[in-house]
C-alpha positions as CSV (number, residue, x, y, z in Angstrom):
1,X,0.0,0.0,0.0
2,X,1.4,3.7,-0.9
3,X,0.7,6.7,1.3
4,X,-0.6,9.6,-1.0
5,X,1.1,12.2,-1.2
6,X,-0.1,15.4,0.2
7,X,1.9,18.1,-0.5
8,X,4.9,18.9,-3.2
9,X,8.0,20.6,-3.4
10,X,8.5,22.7,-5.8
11,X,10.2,20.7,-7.9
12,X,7.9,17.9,-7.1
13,X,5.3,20.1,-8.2
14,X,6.8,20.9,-11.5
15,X,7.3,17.4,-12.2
16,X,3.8,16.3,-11.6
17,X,1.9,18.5,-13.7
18,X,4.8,19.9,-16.3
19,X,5.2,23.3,-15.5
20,X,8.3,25.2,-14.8
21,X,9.0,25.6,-11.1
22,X,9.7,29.1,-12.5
23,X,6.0,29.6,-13.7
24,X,4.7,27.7,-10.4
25,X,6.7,30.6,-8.6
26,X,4.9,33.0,-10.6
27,X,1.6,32.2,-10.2
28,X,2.1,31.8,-6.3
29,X,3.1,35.7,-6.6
30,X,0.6,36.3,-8.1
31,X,-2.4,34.7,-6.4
32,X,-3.3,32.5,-9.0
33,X,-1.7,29.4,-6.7
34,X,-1.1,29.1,-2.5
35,X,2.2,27.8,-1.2
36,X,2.6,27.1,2.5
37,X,5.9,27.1,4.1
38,X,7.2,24.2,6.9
39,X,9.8,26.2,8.4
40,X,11.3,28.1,5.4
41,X,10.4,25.1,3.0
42,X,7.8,25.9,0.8
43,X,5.7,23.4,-0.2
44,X,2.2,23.2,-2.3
45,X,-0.7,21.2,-1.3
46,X,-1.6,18.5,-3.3
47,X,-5.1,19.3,-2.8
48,X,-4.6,22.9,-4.2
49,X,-3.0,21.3,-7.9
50,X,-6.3,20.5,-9.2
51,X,-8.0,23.4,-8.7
52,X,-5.1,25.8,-10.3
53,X,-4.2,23.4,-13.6
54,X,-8.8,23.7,-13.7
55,X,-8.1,27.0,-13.5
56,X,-6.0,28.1,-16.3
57,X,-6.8,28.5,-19.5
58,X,-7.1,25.6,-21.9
59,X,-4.4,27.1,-24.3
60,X,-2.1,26.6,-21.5
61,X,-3.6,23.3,-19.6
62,X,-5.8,21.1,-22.0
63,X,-7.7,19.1,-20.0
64,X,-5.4,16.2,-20.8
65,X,-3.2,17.6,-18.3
66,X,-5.4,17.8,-15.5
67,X,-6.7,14.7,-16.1
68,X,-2.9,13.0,-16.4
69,X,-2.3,14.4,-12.8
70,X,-5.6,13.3,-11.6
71,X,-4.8,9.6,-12.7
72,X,-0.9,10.0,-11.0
73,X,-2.3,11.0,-7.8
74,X,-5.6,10.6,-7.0
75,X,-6.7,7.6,-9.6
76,X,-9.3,9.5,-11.1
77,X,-10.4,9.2,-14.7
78,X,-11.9,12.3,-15.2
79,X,-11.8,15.5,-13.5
80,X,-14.9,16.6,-11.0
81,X,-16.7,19.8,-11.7
């Protein structure tokens, strides 16, 4: 049995759903995504991924994407509205 995982670096981050740690810094700047910090590790929840990839605009996340990191992590087929 595997523990899920619930919460990501942000490398860990950028590898699960594909976007630059540089762009995941970004949008935590800017609002668009929340980063907690253990100690002076920051870290992203993983129930907070879903909600930002649903989030963006489908030029820059097809659904395909969401739905990949759905499958990874939670073993969903298709993402809940």
């Amino acid at each position: 049995m595997t523990a899920t995982k619930l919460s990501y670096t942000y490398a860990e981050a950028s590898a699960a759903t594909g976007i630059p740690v540089r762009t995941l810094q970004a949008r935590i700047t800017a609002g668009d995504l929340v980063a907690s910090r253990l100690g002076t590790k920051p870290i992203i929840l993983a129930a907070d991924l879903p909600a930002f990839l649903a989030s963006l605009p489908e030029k820059d996340c097809p659904m395909t994407l969401l739905s990949r990191f759905l499958r990874r992590n939670i073993g969903a087929d298709d993402p809940q509205p």
